[in-house]
N, C-alpha and C positions, 0 to 999 in steps of 0.2 A: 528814763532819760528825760532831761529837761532840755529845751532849747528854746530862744526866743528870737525871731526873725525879723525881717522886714519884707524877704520872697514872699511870693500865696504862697499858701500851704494846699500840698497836692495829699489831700484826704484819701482815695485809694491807696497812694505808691506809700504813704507811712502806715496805713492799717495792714496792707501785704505784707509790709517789710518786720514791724511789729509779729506778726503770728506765725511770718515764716520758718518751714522746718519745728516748729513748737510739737511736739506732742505730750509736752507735762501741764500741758495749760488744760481746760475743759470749757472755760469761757471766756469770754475777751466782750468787754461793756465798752463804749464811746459815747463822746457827748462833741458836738461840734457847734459851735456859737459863731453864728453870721451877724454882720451887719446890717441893721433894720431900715428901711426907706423910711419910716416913723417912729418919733418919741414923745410916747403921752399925747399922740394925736397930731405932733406937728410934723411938718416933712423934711427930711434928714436927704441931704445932698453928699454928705460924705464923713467921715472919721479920722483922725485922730487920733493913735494911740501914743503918748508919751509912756517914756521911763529911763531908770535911774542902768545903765549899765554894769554889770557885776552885784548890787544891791538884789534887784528883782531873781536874777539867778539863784542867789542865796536863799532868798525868801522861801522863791518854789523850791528848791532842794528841803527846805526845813517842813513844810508841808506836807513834799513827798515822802518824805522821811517817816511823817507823823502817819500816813497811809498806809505805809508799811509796818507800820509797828501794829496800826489796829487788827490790819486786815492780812490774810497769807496769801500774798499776792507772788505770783511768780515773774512781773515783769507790769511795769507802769511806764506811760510816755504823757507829755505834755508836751506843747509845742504855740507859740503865743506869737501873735503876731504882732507889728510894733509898728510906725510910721501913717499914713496916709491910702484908706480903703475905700472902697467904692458899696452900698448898698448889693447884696446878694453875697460879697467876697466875705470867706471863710477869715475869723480872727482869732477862732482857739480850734486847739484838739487835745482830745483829752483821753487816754485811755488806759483799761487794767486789763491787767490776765489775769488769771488764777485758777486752782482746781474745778472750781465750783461757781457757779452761777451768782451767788446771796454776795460771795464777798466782792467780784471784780466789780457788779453794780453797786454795791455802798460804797466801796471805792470809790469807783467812778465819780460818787453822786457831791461826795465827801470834797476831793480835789475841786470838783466845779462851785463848790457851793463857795468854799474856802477862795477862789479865785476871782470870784466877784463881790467878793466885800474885802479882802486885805492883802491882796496882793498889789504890788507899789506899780499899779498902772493908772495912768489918766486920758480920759477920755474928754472932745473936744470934737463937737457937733456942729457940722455946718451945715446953716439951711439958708432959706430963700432971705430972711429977716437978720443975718449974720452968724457969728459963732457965738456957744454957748458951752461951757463944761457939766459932763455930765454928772450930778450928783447921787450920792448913796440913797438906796430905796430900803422902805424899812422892810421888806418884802425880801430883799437879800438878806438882812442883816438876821431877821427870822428863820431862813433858809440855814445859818450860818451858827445860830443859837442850836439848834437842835441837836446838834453835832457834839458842842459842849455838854449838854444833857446828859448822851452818850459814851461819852469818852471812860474809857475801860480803866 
């Protein structure tokens, strides 16, 4: 399931609702990405997130898609947050199921790595010195490469 918000995202009530009544699953992997009070040492007062409407939905569908193919997953969720956040608040969730432990975490890892280097979201940082857009780290993009390496 993919969906992209602008609500918080209440991390317990989707990880319950996610694994509820499941007994074909064996493991369920998450990954939850907060917004930082700091970037590259400077102080981050708030976020940011733009996007394209229908566009970004696709995206992630085509992604998850790509997750499923690699990995035998029994059940994936994404959930992205979009608009105006506060340092501590939750901006992604991210999670797999599956029989087995190896695939819902490369899953997992696969989805997140993928959603911070090419997913059609922009990010827009404000600090004490004004706003600044967040730009790509080569450190994602690495993250991101590896994958391709990978690919069955």
């Amino acid at each position: 399931m993919i969906r992209v918000q602008a609500a918080p995202l209440d991390i317990p009530g989707e990880l319950a609702d996610f694994a509820r009544d499941r007994t074909d699953i064996g493991a369920v992997a998450s990954f939850v990405g907060l917004v930082r009070a700091d970037h590259a040492g400077l102080p981050v007062t708030a976020m940011t997130l733009e996007h394209y409407p229908g566009m970004t939905e696709r995206q992630l569908g085509v992604v998850e898609a790509e997750a499923r193919r690699r990995w035998p997953l029994q059940d994936s969720l994404v959930v992205h947050r979009v608009g105006r956040m506060m340092p501590g608040e939750a901006i992604v969730l991210v999670a797999t199921a599956s029989a087995h432990r190896r695939a819902a975490l490369d899953a997992c890892s696969f989805l997140i790595d993928w959603l911070k280097t090419d997913a059609p979201f922009w990010k827009l940082e404000e600090t004490p010195d004004g706003e600044r857009w967040v730009e790509a780290r080569a450190e994602d993009d690495a993250a991101r490469a590896r994958w391709a390496a990978t690919a069955p």
